[in-house]
Structures are given as structure tokens and as C-alpha cells.
C-alpha positions as CSV (number, residue, x, y, z in Angstrom):
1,X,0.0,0.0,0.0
2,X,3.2,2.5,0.7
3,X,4.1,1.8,-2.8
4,X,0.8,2.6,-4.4
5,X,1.0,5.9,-2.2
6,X,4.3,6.7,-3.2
7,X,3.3,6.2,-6.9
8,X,0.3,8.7,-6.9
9,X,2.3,11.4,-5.1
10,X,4.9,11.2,-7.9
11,X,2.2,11.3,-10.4
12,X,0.5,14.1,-9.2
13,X,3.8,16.0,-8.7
14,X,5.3,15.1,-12.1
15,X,2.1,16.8,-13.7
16,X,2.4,20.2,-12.2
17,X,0.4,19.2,-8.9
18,X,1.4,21.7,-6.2
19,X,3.1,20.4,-3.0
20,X,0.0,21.9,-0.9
21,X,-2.8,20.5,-2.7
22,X,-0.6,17.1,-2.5
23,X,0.0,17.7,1.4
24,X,-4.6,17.4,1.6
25,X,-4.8,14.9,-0.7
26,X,-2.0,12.5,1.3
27,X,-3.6,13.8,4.4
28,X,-0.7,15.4,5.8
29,X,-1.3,18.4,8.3
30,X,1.8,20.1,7.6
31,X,2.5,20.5,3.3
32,X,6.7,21.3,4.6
33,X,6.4,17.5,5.7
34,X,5.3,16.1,2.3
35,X,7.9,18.7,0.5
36,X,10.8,17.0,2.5
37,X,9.2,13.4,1.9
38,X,8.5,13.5,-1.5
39,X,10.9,16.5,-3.2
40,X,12.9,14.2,-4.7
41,X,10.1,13.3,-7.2
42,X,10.5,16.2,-8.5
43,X,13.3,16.3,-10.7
44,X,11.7,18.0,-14.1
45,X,10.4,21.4,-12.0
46,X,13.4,23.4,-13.9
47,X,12.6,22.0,-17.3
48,X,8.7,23.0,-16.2
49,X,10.0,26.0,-15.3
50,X,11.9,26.8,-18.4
51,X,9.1,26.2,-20.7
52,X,6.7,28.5,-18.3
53,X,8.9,31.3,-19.4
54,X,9.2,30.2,-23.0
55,X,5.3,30.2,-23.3
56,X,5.4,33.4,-21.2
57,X,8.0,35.6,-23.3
58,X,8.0,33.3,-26.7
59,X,7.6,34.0,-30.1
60,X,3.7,34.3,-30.0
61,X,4.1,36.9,-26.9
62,X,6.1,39.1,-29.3
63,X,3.7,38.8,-32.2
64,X,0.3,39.3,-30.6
65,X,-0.5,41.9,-33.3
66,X,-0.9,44.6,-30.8
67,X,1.9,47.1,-32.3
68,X,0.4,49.8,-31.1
69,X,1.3,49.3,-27.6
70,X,3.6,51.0,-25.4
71,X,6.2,48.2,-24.7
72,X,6.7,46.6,-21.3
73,X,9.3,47.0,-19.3
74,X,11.1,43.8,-17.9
């Protein structure tokens, strides 16, 4: 049964679940607990984070057709 609970926590985190939301599903009152139990599952965050930015500041944010705008300031 450990294992199976093991398994859906990886899951969840390696689809973008947030360590909170985890912490209530597992049943945990504290989410810092769950982060130190189950942060190794999480070894893609930086290539999540990576594309997060490239979505955010990509090709199609620099086309959006709105030329007329005063630019933004990063």
C-alpha cells in the first residue's frame, strides 16, 4: 500500500500538482512535511519551469498583433 502511495504522489507532482494541494490529498497536516518526503520526485520542476517562461516571453508573446502598444518594461 506504501508503494501505491508513493506512486500517486509522484504522479501528481510530475504533472504540475502543487506540493500543498498534494499535502490534503495524502492527508498530511503540515505541506513542509510532504515537500521534505517527496521532493525528490521532482526532478523535471526546472525544465517545467523553463518552458513556463518560453510560453510566457516566446515567439507568440512578441507577435500578438498589438503594435500599437507602449512596450513593457522587464
Amino acid at each position: 500500500m506504501h508503494a501505491l502511495r508513493h506512486y500517486y504522489a509522484s504522479v501528481l507532482l510530475d504533472a504540475g500538482e502543487n506540493i500543498r494541494a498534494l499535502s490534503k490529498y495524502l492527508g498530511h497536516s503540515d505541506p513542509g512535511f510532504t515537500l521534505r518526503t517527496y521532493t525528490h520526485l521532482m526532478p523535471n520542476s526546472q525544465d517545467r519551469a523553463r518552458k513556463a517562461i518560453d510560453a510566457a516571453f516566446g515567439p507568440a508573446a512578441e507577435g500578438d498583433g498589438d503594435d500599437d502598444a507602449a512596450p513593457v518594461a522587464v
